[in-house]
N, C-alpha and C positions, 0 to 999 in steps of 0.2 A: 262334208260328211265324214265320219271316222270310221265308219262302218260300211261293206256292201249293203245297195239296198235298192228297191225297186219299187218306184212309184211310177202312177197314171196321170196325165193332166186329163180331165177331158177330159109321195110318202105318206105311204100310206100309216094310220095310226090302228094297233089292231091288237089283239092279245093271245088269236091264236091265227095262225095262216097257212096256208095249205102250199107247199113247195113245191114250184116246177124244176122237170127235167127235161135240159136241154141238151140236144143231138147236134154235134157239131160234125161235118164231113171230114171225113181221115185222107188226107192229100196223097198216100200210099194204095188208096183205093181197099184197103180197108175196113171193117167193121166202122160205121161211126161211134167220135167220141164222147161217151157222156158226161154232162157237167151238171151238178145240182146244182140251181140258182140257189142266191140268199133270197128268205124268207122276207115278206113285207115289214119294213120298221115299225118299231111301239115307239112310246114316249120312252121308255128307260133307253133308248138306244141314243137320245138326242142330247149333247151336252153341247150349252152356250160357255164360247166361251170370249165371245168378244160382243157388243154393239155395235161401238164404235170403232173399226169396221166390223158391219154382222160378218160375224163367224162362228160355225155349228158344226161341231165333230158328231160326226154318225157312226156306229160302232155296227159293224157285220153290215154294211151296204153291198159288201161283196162275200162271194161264200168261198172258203178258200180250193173250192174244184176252179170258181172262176177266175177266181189270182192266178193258178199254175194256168190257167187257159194264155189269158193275157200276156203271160210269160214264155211259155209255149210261140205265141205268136210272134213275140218281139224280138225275142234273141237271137236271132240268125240275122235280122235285118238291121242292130244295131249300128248308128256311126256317130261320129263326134258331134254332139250339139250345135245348135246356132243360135245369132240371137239378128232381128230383123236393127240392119242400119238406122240409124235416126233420118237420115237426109234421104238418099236413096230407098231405102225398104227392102233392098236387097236382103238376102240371107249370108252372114258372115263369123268367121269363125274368132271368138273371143275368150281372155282368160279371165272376164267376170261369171262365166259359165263353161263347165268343165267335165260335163256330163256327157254321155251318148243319150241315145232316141231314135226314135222310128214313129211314124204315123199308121194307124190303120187306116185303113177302107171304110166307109159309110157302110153300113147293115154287110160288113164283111163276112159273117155268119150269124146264124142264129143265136150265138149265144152273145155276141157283141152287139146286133139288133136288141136285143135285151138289157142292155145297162144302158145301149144310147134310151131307150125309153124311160128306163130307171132313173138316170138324167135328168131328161126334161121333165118326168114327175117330180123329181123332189124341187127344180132348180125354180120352175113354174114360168118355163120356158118355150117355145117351142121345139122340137126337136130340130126340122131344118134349118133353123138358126147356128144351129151347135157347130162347132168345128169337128174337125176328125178327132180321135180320140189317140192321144199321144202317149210312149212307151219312153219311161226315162227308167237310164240305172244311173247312181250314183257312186262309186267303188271307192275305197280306203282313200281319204282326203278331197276328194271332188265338191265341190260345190259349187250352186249360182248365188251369185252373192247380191243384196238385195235390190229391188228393181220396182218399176209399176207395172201392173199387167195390163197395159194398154200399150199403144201403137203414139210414136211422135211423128211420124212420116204420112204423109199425106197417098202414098200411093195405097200402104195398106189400111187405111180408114177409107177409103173411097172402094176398096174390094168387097170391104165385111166390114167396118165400122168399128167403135171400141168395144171391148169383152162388158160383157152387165156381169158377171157371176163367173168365176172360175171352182171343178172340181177336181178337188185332189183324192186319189184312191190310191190307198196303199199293199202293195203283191206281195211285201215282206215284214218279217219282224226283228229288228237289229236291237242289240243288247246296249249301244253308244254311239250318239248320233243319228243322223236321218232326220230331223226335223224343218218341218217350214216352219219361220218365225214370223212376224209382222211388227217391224222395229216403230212405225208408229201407232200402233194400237192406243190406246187409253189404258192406264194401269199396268201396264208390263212392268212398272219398280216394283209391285209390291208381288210379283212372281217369283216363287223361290227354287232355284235351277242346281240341281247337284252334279258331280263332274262325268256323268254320264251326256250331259247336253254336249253340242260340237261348239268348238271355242267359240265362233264364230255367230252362233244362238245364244251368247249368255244376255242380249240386249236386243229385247223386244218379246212380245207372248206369241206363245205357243203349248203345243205339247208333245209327248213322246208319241212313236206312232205305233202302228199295232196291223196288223196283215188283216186285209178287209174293207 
């Protein structure tokens, strides 16, 4: 990544929708804090941009009160990434990933009970299936470099099994860099990447990303 920038690991079809507001508890004891959810997706929200493998950018899946929430929650509890062992399953620190993280809590608050459901609506999942919902920043040259989003180790496929679906949700918007790529997609040559992409994206599809 060439850029700060902070992503999430971890649909309805409509043309006008009524937005909720959600009250999250102020840890200061406090007034609580208010967050406007994003509104229900339409069709203009949904861009394909792979089959093989499905992949769909959804544009305002978050509203940007609940990007700074997320961000809010994460930043203090940041530490250097990991990635699970092949053999073991242990958790281990590596330099194909160079990022911090943190995990939320399941229904940690109302407003994060709120996207986990958001979630499972779109992903056509169940919720208790989902894993915890993951706080990653990436700062000026960090990257994970590319990977499968599944498990080679037998202990954590026997915990939770392989991922069906992962969601990426984006808390920032950076001017160069920050992209996830998918180096074997179908059609990624005839994608055409100007030198705002990170070196490291000029090979495989994707696109730029956008706070939301």
């Amino acid at each position: 990544m060439e850029v700060r920038g902070l992503l999430v690991l971890f649909a309805l079809l409509s043309v006008t929708a009524v937005v909720p507001v959600l009250f999250s508890r102020n840890k200061n004891g406090g007034p609580a804090d208010v967050v406007v959810a994003a509104p229900p997706l339409n069709a203009s929200s949904v861009t394909v941009i792979s089959w093989k493998p499905r992949i769909f950018l959804f544009k305002g899946f978050l509203s940007y009160d609940e990007c700074d929430h997320l961000v809010k929650l994460g930043k203090e509890k940041l530490k250097r990434s990991m990635v699970a062992d092949n053999e073991s399953g242990k958790s281990v620190m590596s330099e194909v990933r160079t990022s911090s993280g943190m995990f939320l809590d399941k229904q940690q608050d109302p407003v994060v009970s709120a996207i986990e459901e958001r979630i499972a609506a779109l992903s056509l999942l169940p919720e208790e299936n989902a894993e915890n919902i993951q706080i990653l920043r990436y700062e000026l040259g960090q990257r994970y470099d590319p990977h499968f989003d599944y498990f080679h180790d037998k202990i954590n496929q026997l915990q939770g099994g392989h991922r069906y679906a992962t969601v990426l949700m984006y808390l920032s918007t950076v001017k160069k860099g920050g992209e996830t790529v998918f180096p074997d997609a179908e059609g990624w040559e005839s994608q055409l990447k100007d030198d705002s992409f990170f070196r490291l994206c000029k090979k495989g599809l994707g696109s730029k990303i956008s706070e939301g």
